[in-house]
C-alpha positions as CSV (number, residue, x, y, z in Angstrom):
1,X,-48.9,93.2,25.1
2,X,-51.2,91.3,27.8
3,X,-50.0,88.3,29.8
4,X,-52.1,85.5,29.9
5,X,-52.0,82.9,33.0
6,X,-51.7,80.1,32.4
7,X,-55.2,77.5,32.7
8,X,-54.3,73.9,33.5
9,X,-56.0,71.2,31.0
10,X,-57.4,68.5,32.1
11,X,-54.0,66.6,31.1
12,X,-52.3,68.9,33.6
13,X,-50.4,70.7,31.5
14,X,-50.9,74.5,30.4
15,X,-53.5,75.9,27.5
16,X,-51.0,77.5,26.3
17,X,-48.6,74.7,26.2
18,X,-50.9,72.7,24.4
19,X,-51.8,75.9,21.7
20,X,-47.9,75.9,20.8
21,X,-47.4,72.0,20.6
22,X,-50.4,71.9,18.1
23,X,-49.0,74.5,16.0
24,X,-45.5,72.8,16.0
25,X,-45.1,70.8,12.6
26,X,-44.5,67.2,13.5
27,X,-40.7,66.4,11.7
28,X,-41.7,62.2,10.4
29,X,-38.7,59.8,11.3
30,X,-36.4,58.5,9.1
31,X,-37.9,55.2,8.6
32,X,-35.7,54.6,5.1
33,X,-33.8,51.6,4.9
34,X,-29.7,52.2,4.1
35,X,-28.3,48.7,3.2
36,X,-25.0,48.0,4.5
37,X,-22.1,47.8,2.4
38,X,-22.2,43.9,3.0
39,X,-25.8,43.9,2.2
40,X,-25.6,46.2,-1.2
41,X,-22.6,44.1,-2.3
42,X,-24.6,40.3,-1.8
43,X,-27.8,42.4,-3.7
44,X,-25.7,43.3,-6.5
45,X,-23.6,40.1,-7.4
46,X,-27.5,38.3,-7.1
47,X,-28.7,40.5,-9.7
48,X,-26.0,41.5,-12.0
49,X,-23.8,38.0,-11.6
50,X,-26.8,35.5,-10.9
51,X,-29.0,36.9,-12.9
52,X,-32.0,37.3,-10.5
53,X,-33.9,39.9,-11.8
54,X,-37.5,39.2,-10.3
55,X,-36.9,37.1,-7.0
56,X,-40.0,35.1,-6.0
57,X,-41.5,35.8,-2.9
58,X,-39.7,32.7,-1.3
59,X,-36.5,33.6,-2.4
60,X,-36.9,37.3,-1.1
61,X,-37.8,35.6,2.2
62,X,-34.4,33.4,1.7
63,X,-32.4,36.7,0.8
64,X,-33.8,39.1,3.6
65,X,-32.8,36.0,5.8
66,X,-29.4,35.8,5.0
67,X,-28.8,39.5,5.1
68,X,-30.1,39.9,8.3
69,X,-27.0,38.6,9.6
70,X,-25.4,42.2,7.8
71,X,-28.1,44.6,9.5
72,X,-31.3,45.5,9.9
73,X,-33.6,44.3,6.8
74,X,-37.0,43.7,5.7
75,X,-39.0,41.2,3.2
76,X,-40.2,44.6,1.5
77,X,-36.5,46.4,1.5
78,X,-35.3,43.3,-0.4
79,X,-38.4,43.4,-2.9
80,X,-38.4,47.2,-3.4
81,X,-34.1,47.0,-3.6
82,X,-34.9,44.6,-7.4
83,X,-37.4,46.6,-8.4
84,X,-35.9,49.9,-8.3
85,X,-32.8,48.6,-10.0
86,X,-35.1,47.1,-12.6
87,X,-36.7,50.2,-13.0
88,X,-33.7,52.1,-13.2
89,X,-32.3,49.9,-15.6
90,X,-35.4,50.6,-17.8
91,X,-34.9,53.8,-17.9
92,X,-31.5,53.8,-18.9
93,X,-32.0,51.8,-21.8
94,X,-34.4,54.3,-22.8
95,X,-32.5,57.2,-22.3
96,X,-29.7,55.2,-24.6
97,X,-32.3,54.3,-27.0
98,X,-33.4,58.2,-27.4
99,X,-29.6,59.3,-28.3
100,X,-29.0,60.2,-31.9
101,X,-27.4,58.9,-34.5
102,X,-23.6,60.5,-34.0
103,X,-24.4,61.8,-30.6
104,X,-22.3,61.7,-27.3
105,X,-22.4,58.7,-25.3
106,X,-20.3,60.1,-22.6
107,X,-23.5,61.7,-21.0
108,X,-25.2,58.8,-19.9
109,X,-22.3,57.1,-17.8
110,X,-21.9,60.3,-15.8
């Protein structure tokens, strides 16, 4: 095996430094929003207990507002956090609705 010197670039660092940094796979942040406990339980009594299934753009505005004061939280956290759940819902209810006639329930609360 042949050693190579090593060239400066014209960053100042090494050719070969710079091969193995291209050829290292970038790992992406973890950019995902976690809702706090605070903020998960406010989300929750809006949509289950007042009924707010498809906030208007002003009131996600209003809602990412007053969680703020919880954590960290964005207009499009609060807008994607309804329309997962609605989505989930959805497919719940057709999961239920594909069960048949005399089959067990106790699979779909696991």
């Amino acid at each position: 095996m042949e050693l190579q010197a090593q060239q400066p670039t014209e960053e100042g660092g090494s050719i070969q430094a710079a091969r193995s940094s291209a050829n290292t796979p970038i790992r992406p942040t973890n950019n995902r929003w976690t809702p706090t406990p605070d903020q998960l339980r406010i989300l929750q009594v809006l949509y289950y207990d007042k009924v707010l299934k498809c906030p208007t753009p002003e009131q996600i505005q209003e809602i990412c507002l007053n969680l703020q004061q919880y954590g960290q939280i964005e207009d499009k956290n609060v807008f994607f956090w309804f329309q997962n759940l609605k989505a989930l819902e959805r497919q719940k209810l057709k999961e239920f609705q594909n069960v048949p006639v005399g089959g067990s329930l106790d699979l779909l609360w696991c």
